[in-house]
C-alpha positions as CSV (number, residue, x, y, z in Angstrom):
1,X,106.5,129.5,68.7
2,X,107.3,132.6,67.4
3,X,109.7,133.5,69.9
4,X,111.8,130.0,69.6
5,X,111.5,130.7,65.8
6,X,112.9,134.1,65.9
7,X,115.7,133.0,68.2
8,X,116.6,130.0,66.2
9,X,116.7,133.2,63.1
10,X,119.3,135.1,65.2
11,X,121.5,132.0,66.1
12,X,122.3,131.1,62.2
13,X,122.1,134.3,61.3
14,X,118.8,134.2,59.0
15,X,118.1,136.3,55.9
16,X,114.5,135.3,56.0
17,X,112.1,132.4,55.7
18,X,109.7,131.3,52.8
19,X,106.5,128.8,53.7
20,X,106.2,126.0,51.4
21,X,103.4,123.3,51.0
22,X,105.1,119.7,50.4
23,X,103.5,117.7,47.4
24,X,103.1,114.0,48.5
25,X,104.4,111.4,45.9
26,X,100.3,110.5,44.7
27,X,99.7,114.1,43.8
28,X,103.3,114.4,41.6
29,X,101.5,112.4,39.7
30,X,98.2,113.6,39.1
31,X,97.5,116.4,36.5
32,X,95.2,118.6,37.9
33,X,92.4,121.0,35.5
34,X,92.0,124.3,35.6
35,X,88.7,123.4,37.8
36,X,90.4,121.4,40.4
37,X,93.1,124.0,41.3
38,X,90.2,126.5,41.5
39,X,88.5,123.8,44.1
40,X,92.0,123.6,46.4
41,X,92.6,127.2,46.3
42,X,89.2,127.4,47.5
43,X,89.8,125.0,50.2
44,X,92.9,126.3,51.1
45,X,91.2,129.8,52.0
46,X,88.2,128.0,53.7
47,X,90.6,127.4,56.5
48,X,93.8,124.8,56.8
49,X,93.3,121.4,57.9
50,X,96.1,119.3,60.2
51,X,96.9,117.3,57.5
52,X,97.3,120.8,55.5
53,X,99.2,121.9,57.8
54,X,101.7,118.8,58.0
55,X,102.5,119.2,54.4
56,X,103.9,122.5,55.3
57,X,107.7,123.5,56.1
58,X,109.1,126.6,57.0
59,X,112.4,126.8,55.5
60,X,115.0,129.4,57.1
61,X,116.9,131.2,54.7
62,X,120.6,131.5,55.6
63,X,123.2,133.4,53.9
64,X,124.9,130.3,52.1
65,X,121.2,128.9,50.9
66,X,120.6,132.7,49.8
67,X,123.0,132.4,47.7
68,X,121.8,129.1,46.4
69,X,118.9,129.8,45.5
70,X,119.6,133.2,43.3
71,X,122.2,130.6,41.9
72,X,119.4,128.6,41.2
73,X,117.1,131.1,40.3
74,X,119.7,132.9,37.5
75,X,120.2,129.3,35.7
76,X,116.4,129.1,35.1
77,X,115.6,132.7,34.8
78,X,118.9,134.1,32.6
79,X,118.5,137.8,31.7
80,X,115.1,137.4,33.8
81,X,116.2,136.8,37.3
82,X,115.7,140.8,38.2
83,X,112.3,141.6,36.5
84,X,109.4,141.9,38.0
85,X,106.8,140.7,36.1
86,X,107.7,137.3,34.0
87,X,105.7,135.7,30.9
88,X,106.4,131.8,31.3
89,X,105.0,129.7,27.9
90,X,105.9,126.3,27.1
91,X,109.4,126.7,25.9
92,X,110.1,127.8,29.3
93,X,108.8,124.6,31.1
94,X,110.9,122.7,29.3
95,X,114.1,125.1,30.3
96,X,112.6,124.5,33.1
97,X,113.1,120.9,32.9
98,X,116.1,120.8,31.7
99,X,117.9,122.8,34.6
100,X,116.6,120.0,36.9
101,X,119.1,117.9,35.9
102,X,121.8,120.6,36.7
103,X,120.3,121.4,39.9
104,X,120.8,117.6,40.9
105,X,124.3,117.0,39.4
106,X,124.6,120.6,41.8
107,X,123.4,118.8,44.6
């Protein structure tokens, strides 16, 4: 795998990679407590399922989606995008929120 994956880096010229876990369309709309995320992070480290592992994607980062998402990440973070420690209330949430919808006319 790794050797395929590295190649197909070097053919688009790759930046990097980031691992993220997909959210099916049930859990969107579940609001989990402060319990529950304890329980999956708990599960998570007791070892990945195949169905874990099927909600995962690794995402190559090319120069043109590099640039996207610091794009991205300086319409939501502002003055912030370069710090390295962030304090996130609910005021940002809702910035948050209201970037979406400039992400998707972006996009």
């Amino acid at each position: 795998f790794f050797e395929e994956f590295e190649a197909a880096q070097a053919a688009c010229d790759a930046v990097g990679q980031i691992l993220v876990r997909g959210v099916s369309a049930e859990e969107e709309e579940e609001d989990y407590s402060e319990d529950e995320q304890d329980e999956e992070v708990q599960k998570l480290n007791a070892g990945l399922t195949d169905a874990d592992i099927a909600k995962m994607r690794l995402i190559v980062i090319t120069p043109k989606r590099e640039e996207a998402l610091d794009r991205m990440g300086r319409m939501i973070l502002g003055d912030d995008f370069d710090e390295d420690f962030l304090m996130q209330n609910t005021s940002f949430s809702l910035e948050v929120l209201g970037a979406y919808d400039g992400f998707a006319d972006m996009y």
